[in-house]
C-alpha positions in Angstrom: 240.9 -33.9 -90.3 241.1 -33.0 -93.9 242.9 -35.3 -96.6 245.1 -33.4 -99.0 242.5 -33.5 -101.7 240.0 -31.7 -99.6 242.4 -28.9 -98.5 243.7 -28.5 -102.3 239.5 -28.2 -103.3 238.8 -26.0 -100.3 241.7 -23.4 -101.0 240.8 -23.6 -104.7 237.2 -22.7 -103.9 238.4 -20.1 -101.6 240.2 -18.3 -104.2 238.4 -17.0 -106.6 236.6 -13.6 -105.6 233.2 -15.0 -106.8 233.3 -17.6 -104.5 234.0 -15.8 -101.3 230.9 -13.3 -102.5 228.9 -16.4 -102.9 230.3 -17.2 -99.3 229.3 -13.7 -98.3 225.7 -13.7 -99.9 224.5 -17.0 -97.8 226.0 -16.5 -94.1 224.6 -13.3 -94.5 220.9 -14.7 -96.4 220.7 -18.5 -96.1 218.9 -20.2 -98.4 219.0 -18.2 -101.5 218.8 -20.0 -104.9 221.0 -19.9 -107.6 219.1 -17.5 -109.9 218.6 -15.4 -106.6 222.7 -15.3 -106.3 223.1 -14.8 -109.9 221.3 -11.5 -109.9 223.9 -10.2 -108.1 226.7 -10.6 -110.5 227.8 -9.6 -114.1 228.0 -12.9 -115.9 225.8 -15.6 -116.4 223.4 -18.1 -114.2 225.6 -20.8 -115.8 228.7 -19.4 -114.5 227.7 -18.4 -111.7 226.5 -22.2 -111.3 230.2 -22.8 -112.3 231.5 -21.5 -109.0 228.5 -23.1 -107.1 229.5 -25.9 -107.7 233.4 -26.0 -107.0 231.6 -24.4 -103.5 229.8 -27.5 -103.2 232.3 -29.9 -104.2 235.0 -28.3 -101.4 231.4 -28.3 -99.1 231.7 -24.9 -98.3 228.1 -24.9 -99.2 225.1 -27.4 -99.5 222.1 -27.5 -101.0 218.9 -28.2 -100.0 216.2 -29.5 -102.6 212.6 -29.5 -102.8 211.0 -30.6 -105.9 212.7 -28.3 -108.6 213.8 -25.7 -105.7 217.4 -25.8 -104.4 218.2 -23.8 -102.2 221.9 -22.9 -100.8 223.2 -22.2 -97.6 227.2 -21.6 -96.1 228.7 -24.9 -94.5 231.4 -23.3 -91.9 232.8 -26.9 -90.9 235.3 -27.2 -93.7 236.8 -23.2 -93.1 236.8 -24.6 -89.2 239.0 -27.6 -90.1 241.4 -26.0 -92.1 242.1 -22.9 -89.7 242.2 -25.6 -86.9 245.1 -27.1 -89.0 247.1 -23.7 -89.4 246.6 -22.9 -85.8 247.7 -26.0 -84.6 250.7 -26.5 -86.8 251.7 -22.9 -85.9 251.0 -23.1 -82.4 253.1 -26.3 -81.7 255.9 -24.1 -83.6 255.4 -20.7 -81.6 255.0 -22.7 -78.1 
């Protein structure tokens, strides 16, 4: 199960719009890179590296390096746990 500090990272990741695109962008093309995602937004690679990162950090998403190349792609574990932790606590109510 999830400690505390990894559900607060993993609903702070999952709030921002950019992140759930980012989300979007790998289940749908795995292994993109970050200049590949950043093509597809409006602000910079560096920002867009910004919200790579707090994807990482909650492990929504890991990397993948070879030499200079990273490459991304979506980790669903971490969504699975903390739905499994709703369901659960709500299920246990409702039944």
């Amino acid at each position: 199960m999830c400690t505390t500090a990894q559900k607060n990272k993993l609903y702070k990741a999952l709030a921002h719009t950019t992140r759930r695109q980012i989300i979007r962008m790998l289940r749908e093309s795995p292994g993109l890179t970050s200049s590949q995602l950043a093509l597809n937004f409006e602000m910079s690679r560096i920002a867009v590296l910004g919200h790579i990162n707090a994807l990482e950090s909650a492990e929504i998403i890991v990397r993948e390096q070879v030499g200079r190349k990273r490459t991304w792609y979506y980790n669903p574990v971490p969504i699975q746990r903390i739905h499994s932790y709703w369901i659960e606590d709500y299920a246990v109510e409702l039944g």
